[in-house]
PDB file with one MODEL, atoms N, CA, C and O in Angstrom:
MODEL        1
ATOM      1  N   UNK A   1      -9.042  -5.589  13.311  1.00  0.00           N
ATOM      2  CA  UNK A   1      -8.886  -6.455  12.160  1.00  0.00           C
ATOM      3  C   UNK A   1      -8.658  -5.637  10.890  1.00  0.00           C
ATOM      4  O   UNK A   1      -7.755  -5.850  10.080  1.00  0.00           O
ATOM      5  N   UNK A   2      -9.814  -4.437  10.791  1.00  0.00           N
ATOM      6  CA  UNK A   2      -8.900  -4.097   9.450  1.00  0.00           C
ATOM      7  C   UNK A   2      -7.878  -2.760   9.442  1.00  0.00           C
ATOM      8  O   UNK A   2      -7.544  -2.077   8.474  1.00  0.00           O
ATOM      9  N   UNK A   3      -7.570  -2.649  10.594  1.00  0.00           N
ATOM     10  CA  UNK A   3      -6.146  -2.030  10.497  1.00  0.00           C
ATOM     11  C   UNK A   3      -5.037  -3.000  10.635  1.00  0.00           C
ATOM     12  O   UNK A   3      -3.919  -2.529  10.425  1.00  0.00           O
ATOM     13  N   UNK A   4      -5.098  -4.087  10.904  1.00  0.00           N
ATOM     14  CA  UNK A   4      -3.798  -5.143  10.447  1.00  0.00           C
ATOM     15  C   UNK A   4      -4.178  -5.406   8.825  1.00  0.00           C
ATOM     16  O   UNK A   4      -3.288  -5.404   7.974  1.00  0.00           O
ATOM     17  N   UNK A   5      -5.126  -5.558   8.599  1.00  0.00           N
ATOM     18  CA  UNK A   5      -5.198  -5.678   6.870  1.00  0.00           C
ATOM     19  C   UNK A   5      -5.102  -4.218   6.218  1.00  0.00           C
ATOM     20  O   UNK A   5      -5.397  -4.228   5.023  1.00  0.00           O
ATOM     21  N   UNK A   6      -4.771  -3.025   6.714  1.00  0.00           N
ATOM     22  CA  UNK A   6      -4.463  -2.070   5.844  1.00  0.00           C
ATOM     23  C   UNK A   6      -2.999  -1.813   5.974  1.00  0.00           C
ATOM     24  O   UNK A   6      -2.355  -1.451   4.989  1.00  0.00           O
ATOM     25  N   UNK A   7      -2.350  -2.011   7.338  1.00  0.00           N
ATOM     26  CA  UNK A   7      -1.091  -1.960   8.246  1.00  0.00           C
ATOM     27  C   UNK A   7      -0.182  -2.992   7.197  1.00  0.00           C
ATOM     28  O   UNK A   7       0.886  -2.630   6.705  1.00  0.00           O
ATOM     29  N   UNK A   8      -0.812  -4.361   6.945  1.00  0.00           N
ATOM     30  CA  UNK A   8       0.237  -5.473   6.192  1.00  0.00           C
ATOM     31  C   UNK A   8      -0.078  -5.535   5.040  1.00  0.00           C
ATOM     32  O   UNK A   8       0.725  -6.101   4.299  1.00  0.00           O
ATOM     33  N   UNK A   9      -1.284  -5.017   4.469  1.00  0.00           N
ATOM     34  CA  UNK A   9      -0.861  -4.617   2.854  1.00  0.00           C
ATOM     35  C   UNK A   9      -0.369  -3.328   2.313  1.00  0.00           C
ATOM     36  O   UNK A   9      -0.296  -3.192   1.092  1.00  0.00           O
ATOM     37  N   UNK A  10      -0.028  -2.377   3.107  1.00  0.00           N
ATOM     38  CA  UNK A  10       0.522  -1.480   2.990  1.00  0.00           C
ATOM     39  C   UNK A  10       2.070  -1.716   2.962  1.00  0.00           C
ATOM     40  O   UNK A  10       2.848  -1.388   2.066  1.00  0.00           O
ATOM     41  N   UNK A  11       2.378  -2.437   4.287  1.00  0.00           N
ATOM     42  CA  UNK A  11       3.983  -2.532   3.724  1.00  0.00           C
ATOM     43  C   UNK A  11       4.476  -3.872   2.708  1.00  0.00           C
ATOM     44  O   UNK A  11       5.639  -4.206   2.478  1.00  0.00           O
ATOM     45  N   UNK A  12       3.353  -4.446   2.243  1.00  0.00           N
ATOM     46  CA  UNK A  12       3.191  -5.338   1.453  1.00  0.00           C
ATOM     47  C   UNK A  12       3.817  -4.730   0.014  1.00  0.00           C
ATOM     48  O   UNK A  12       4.787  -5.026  -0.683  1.00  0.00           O
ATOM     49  N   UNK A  13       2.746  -3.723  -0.061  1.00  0.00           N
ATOM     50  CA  UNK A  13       3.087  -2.646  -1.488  1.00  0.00           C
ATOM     51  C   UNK A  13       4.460  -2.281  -1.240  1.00  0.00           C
ATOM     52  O   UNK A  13       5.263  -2.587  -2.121  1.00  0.00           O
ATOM     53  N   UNK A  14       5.044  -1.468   0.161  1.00  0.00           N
ATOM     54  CA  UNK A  14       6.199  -0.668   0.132  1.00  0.00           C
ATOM     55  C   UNK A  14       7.339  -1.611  -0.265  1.00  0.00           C
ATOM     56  O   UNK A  14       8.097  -1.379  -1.206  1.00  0.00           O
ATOM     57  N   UNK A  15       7.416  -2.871   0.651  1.00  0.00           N
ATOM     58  CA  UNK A  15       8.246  -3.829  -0.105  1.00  0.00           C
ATOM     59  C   UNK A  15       8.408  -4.111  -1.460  1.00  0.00           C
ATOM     60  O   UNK A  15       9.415  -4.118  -2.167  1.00  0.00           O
ATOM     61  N   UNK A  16       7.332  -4.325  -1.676  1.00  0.00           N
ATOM     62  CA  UNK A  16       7.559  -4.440  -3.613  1.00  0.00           C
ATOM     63  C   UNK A  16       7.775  -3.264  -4.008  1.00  0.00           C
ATOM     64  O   UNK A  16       8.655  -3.451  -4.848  1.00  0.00           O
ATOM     65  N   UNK A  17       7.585  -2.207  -3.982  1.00  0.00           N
ATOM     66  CA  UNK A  17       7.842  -0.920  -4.721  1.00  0.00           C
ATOM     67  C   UNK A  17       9.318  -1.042  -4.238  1.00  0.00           C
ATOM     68  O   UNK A  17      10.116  -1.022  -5.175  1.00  0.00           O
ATOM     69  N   UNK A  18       9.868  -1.161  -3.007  1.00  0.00           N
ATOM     70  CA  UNK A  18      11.474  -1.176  -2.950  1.00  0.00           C
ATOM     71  C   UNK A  18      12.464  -2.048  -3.686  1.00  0.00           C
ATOM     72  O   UNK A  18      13.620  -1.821  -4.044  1.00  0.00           O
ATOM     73  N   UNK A  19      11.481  -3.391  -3.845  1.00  0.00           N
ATOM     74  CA  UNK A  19      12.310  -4.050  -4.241  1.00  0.00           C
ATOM     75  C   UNK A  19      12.420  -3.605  -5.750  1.00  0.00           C
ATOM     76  O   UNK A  19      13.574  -3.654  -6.175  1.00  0.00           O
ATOM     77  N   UNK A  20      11.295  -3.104  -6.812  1.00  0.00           N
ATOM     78  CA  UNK A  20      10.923  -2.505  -7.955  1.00  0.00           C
ATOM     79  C   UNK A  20      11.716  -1.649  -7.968  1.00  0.00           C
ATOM     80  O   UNK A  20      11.841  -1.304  -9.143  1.00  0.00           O
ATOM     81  N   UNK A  21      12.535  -0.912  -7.155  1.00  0.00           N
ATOM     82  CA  UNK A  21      13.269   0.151  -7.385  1.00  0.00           C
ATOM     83  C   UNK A  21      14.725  -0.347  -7.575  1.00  0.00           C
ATOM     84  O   UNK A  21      15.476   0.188  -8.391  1.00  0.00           O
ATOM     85  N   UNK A  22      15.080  -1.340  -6.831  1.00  0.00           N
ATOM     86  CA  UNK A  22      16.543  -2.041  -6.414  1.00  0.00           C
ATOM     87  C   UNK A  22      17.061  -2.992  -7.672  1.00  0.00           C
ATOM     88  O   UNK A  22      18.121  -3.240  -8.247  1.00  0.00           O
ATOM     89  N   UNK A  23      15.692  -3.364  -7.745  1.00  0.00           N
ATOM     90  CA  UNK A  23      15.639  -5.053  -9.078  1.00  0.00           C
ATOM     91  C   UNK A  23      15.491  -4.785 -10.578  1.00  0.00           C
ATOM     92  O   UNK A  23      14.363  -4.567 -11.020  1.00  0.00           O
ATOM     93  N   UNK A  24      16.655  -4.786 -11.466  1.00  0.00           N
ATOM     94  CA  UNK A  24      16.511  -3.853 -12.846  1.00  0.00           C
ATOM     95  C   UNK A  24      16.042  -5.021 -13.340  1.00  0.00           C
ATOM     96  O   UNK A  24      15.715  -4.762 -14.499  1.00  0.00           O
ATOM     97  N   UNK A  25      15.727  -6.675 -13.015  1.00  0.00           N
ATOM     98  CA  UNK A  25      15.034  -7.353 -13.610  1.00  0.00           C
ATOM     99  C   UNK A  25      13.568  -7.117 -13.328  1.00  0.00           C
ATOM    100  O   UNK A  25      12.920  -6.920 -14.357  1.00  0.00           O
ATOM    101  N   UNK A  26      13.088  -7.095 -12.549  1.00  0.00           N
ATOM    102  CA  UNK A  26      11.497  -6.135 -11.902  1.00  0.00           C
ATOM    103  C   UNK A  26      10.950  -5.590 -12.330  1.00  0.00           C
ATOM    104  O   UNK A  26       9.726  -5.717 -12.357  1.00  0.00           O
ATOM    105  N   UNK A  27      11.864  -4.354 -13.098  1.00  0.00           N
ATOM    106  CA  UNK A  27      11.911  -3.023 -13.689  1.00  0.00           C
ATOM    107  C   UNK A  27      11.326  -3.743 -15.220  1.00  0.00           C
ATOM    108  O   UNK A  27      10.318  -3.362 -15.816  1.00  0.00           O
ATOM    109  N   UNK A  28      12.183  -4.791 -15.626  1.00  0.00           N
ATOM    110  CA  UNK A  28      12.161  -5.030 -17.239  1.00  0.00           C
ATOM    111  C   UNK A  28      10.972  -6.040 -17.543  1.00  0.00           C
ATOM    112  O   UNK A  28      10.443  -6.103 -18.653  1.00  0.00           O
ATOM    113  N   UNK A  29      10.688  -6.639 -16.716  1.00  0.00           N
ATOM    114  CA  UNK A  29       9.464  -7.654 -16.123  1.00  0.00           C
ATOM    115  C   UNK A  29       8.137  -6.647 -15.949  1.00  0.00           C
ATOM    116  O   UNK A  29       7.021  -7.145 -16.095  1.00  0.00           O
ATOM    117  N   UNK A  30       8.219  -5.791 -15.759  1.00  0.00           N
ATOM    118  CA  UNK A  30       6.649  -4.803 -15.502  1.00  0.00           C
ATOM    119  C   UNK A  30       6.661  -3.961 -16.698  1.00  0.00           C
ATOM    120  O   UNK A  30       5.649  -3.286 -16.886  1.00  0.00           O
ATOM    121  N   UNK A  31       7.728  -3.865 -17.640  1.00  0.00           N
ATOM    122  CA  UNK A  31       8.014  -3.051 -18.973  1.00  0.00           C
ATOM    123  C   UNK A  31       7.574  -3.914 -20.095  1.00  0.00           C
ATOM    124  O   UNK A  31       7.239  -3.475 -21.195  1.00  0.00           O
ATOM    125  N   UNK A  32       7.592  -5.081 -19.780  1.00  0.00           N
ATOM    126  CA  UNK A  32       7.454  -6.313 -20.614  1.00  0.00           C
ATOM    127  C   UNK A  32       5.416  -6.593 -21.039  1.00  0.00           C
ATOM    128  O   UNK A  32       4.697  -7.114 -21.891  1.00  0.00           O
ATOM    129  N   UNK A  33       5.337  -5.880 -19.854  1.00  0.00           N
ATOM    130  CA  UNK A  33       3.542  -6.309 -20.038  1.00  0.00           C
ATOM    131  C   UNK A  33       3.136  -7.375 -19.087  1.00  0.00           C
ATOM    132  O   UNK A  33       4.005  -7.859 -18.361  1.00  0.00           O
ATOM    133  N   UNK A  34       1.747  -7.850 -19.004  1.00  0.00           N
ATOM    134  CA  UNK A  34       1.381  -9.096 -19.031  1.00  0.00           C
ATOM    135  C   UNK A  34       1.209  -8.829 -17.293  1.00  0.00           C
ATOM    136  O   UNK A  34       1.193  -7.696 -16.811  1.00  0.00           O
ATOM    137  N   UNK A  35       1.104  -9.900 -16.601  1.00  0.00           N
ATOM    138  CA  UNK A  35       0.957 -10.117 -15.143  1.00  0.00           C
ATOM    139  C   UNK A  35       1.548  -9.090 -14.410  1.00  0.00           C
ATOM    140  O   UNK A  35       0.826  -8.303 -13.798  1.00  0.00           O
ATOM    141  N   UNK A  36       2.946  -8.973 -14.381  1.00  0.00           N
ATOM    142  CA  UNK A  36       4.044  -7.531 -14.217  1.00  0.00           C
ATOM    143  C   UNK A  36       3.428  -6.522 -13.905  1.00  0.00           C
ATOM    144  O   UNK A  36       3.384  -6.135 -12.738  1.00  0.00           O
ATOM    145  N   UNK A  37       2.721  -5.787 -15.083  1.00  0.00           N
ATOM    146  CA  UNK A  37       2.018  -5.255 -15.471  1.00  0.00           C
ATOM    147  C   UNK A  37       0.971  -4.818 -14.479  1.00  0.00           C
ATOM    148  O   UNK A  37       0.863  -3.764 -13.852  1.00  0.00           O
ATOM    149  N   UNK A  38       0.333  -5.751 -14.499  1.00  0.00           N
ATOM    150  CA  UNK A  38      -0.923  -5.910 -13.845  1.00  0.00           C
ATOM    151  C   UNK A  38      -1.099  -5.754 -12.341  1.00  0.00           C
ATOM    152  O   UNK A  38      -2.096  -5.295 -11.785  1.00  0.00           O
ATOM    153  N   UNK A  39       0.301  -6.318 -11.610  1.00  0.00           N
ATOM    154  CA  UNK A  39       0.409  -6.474 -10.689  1.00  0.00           C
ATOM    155  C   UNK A  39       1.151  -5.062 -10.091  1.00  0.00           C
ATOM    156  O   UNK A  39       0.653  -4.462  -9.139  1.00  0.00           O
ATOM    157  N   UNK A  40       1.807  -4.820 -10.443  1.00  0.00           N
ATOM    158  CA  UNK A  40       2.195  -3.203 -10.411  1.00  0.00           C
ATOM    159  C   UNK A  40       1.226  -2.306 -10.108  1.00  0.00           C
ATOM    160  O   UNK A  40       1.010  -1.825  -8.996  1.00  0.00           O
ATOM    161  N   UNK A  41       0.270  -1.951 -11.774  1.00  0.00           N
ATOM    162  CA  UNK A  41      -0.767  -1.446 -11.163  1.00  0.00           C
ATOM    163  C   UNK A  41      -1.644  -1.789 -10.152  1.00  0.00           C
ATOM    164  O   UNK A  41      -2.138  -0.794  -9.623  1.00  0.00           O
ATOM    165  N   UNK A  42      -2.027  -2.888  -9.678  1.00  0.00           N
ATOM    166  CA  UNK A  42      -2.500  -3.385  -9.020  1.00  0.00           C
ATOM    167  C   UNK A  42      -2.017  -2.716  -7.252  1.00  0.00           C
ATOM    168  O   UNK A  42      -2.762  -2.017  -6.565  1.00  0.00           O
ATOM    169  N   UNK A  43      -0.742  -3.132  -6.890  1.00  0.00           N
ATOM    170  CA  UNK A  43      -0.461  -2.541  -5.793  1.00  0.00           C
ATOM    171  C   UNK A  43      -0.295  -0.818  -5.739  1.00  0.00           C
ATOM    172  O   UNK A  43      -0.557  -0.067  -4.800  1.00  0.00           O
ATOM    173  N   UNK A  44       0.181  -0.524  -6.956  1.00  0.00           N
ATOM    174  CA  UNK A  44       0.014   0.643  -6.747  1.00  0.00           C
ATOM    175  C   UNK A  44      -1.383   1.727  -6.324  1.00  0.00           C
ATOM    176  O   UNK A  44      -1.464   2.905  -5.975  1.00  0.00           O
ATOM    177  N   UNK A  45      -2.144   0.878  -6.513  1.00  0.00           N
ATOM    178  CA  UNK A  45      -3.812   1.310  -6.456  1.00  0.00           C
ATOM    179  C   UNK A  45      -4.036   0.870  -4.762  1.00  0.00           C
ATOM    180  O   UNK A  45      -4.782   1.573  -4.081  1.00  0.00           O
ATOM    181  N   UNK A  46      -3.440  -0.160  -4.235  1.00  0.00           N
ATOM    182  CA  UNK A  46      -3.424  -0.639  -3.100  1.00  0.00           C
ATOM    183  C   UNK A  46      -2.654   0.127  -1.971  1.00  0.00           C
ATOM    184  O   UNK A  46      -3.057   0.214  -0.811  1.00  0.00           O
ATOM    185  N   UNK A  47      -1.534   0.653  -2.439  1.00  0.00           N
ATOM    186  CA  UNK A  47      -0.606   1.882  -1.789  1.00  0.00           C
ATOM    187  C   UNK A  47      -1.026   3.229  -1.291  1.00  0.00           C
ATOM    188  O   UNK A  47      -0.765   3.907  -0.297  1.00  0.00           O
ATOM    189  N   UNK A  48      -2.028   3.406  -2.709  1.00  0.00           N
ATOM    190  CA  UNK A  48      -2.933   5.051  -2.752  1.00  0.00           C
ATOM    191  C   UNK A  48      -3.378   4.949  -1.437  1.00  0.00           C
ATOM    192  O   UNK A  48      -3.013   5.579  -0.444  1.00  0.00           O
ATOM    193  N   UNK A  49      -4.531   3.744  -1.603  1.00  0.00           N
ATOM    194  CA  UNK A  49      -5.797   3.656  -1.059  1.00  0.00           C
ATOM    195  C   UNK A  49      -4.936   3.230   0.321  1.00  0.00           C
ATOM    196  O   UNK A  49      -5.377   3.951   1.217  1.00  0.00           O
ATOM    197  N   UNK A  50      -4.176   2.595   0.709  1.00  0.00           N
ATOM    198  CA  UNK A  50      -3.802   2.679   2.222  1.00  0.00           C
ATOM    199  C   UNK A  50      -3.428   3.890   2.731  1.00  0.00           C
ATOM    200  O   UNK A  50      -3.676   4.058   3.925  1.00  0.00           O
ATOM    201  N   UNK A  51      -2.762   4.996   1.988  1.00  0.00           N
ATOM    202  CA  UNK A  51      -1.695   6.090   2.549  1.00  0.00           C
ATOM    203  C   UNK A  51      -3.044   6.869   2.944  1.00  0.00           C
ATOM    204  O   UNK A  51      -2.920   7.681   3.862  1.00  0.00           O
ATOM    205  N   UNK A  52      -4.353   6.721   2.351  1.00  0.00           N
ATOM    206  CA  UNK A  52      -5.447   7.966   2.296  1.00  0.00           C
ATOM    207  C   UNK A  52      -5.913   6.883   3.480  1.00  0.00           C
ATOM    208  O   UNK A  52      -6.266   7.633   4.391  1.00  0.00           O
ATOM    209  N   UNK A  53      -6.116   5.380   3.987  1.00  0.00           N
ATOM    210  CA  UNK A  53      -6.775   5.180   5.178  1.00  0.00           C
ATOM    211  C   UNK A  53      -5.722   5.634   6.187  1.00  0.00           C
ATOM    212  O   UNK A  53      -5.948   6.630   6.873  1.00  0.00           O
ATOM    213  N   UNK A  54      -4.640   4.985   6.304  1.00  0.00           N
ATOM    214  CA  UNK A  54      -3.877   5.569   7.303  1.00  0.00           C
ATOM    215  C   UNK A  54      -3.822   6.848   7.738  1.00  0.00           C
ATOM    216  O   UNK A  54      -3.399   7.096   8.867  1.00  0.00           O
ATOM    217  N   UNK A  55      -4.298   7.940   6.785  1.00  0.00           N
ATOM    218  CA  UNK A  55      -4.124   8.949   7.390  1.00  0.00           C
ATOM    219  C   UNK A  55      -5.714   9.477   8.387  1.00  0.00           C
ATOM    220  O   UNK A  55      -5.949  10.170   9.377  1.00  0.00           O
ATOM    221  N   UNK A  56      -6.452   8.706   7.456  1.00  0.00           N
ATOM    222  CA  UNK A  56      -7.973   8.427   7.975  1.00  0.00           C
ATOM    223  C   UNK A  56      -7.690   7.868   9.508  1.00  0.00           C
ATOM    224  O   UNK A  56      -7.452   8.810  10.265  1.00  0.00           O
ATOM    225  N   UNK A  57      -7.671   7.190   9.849  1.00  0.00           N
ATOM    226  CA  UNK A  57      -7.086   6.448  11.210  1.00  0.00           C
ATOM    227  C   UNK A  57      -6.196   7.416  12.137  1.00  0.00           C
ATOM    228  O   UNK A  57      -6.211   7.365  13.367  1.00  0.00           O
ATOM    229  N   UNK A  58      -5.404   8.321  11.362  1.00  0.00           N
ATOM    230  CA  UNK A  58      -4.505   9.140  12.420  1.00  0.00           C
ATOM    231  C   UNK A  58      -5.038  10.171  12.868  1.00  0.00           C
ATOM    232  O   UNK A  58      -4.692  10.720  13.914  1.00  0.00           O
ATOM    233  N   UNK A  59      -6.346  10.717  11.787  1.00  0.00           N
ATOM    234  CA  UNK A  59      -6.993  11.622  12.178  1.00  0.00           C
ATOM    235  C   UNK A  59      -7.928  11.203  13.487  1.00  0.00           C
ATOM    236  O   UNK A  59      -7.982  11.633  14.640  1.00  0.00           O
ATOM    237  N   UNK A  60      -8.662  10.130  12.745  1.00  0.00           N
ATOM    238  CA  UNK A  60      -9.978   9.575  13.781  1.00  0.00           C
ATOM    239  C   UNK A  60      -9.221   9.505  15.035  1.00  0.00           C
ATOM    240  O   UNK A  60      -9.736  10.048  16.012  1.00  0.00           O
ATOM    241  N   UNK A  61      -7.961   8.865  15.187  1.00  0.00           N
ATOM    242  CA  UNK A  61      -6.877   8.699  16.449  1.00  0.00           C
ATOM    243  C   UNK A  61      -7.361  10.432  17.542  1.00  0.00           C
ATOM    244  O   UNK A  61      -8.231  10.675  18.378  1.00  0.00           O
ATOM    245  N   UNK A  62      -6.301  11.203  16.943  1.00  0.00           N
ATOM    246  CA  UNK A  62      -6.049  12.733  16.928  1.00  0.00           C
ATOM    247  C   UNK A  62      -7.754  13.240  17.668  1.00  0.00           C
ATOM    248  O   UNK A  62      -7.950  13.729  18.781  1.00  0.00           O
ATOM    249  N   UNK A  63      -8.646  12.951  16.730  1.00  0.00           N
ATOM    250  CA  UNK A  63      -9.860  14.156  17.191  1.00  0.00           C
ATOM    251  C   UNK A  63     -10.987  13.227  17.771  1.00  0.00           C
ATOM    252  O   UNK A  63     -11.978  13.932  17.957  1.00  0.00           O
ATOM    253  N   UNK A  64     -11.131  12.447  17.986  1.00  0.00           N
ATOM    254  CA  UNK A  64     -11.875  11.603  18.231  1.00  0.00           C
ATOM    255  C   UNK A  64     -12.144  11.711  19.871  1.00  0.00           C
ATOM    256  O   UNK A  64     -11.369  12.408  20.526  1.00  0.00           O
ATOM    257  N   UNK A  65     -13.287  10.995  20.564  1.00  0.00           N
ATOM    258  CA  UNK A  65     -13.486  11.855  22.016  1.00  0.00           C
ATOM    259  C   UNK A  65     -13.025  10.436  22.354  1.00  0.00           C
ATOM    260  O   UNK A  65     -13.610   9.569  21.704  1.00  0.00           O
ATOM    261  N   UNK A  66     -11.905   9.911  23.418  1.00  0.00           N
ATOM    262  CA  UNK A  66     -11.668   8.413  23.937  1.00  0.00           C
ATOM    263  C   UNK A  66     -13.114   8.390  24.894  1.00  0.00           C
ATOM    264  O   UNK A  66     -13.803   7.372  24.824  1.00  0.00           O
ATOM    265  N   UNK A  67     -13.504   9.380  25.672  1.00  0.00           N
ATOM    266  CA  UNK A  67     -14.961   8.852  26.763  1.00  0.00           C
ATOM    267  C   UNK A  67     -16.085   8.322  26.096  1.00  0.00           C
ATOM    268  O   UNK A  67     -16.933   7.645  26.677  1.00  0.00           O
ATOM    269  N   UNK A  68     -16.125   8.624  24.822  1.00  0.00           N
ATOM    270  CA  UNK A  68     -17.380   8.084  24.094  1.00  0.00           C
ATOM    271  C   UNK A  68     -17.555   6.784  23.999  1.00  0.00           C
ATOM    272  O   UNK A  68     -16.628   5.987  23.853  1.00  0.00           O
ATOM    273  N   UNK A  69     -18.911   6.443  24.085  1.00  0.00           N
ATOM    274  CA  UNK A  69     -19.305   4.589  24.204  1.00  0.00           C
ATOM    275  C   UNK A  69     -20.204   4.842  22.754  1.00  0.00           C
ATOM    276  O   UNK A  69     -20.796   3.903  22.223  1.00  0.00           O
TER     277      UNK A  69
ENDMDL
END
């Protein structure tokens, strides 16, 4: 469960950051202030914090013993 909630808000963020990159109205809408704004930072704080679990998860994956109960 919460690797589908880190898995789909992660590409949640990447989508909007792509589309933020593509959309020069996006661009002028998050320059503008206000919700934009907010919401930007907002995923961007959401992006951090997934790229540092995901990698958390690839490790635990990687070194982790599978025989252990």
């Amino acid at each position: 469960m919460l690797k589908r909630i880190i898995f789909s808000s992660f590409f949640i963020s990447i989508l909007y950051f792509l589309v933020y990159f593509f959309v020069p109205a996006l661009k002028t809408a998050v320059y503008s202030g206000g919700f934009w704004a907010i919401l930007h930072a907002l995923l961007g704080i959401i992006l951090i914090i997934n790229i540092f679990g995901i990698i958390l998860f690839t490790l635990h994956y990687l070194f982790s013993d599978p025989d252990k109960t």
